[in-house]
C-alpha positions in Angstrom: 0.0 0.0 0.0 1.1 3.6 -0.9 2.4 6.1 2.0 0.0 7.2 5.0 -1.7 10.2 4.6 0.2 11.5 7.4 3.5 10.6 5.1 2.2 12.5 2.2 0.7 15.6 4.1 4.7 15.7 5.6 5.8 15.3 2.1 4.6 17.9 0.6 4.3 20.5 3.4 7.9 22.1 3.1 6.8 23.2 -0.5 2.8 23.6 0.0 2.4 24.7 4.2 -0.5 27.0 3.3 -1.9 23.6 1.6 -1.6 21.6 4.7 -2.4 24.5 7.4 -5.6 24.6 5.4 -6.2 20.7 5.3 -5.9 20.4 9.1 -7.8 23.5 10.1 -10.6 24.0 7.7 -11.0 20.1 6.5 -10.6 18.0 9.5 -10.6 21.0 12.1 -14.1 22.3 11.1 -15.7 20.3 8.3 -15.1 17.0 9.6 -16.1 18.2 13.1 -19.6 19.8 12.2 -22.4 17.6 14.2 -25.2 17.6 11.0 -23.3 14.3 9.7 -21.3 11.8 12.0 -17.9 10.7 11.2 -18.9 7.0 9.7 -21.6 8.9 7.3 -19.2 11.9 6.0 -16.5 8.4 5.2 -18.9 6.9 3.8 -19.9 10.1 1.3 -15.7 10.9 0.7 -15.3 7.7 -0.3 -18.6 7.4 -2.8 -16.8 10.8 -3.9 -13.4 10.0 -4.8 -14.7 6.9 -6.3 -16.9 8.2 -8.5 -14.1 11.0 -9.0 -11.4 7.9 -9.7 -9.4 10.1 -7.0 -7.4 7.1 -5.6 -5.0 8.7 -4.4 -6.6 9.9 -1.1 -9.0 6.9 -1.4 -7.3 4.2 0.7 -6.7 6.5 3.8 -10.3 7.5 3.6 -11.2 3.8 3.3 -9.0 3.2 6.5 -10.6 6.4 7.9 -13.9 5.2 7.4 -13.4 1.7 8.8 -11.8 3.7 12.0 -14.8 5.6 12.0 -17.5 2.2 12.1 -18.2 1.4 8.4 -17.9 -2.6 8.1 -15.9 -3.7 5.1 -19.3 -5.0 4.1 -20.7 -1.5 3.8 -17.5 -0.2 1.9 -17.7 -3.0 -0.6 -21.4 -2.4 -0.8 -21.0 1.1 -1.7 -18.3 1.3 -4.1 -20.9 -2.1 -6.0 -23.4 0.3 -6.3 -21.6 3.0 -7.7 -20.5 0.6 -10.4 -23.8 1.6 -11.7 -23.8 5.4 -11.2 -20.1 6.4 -11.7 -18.7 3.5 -14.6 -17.7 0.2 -13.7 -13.6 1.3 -14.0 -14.2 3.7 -11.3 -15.7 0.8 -9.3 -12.8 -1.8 -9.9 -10.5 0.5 -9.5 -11.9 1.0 -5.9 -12.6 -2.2 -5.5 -8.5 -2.9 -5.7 -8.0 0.1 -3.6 -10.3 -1.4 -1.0 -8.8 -4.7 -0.9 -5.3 -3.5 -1.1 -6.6 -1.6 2.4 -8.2 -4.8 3.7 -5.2 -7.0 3.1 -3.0 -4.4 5.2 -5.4 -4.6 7.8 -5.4 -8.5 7.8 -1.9 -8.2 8.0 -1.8 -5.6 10.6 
């Protein structure tokens, strides 16, 4: 599996700071914490995004995130079937590989 998210914010924050200040404080420092959506159902909506989007790069830390955060593997797999049918069956293999690359790591802890 790629880098952590944690890895690739560090990364890039000598060169993009006002990139990362943003991501923590705006991103997860207000818009993950507002209480109209819990943290399972704004996981399960990112990752319904970037799959439909074919954003994998942020899409197996917000898999991981979203497992953290109570989605079942079940429900992960569920959604990114469904979207199959509303964002194109590559976007949903594509995720599907994601997913299991993230499932594997976690089997292997």
């Amino acid at each position: 599996m790629a880098a952590s998210n944690i890895e690739r914010r560090n990364r890039i924050k000598p060169n993009f700071p006002k990139l990362i200040e943003m991501t923590e404080q705006y991103v997860y420092g207000d818009v993950w914490e507002r209480p109209q959506l819990s943290k399972r159902d704004r996981s399960l909506i990112t990752i319904a995004a970037l799959t439909a989007l074919g954003w994998t790069d942020q899409l197996d830390g917000h898999i991981s995130r979203g497992l953290a955060n109570g989605l079942t593997r079940e429900e992960v797999t569920e959604a990114i079937t469904h979207l199959a049918m509303y964002s194109g069956w590559p976007s949903a293999m594509t995720a599907a590989h994601v997913a299991t690359d993230v499932f594997d790591a976690q089997d292997k802890g």
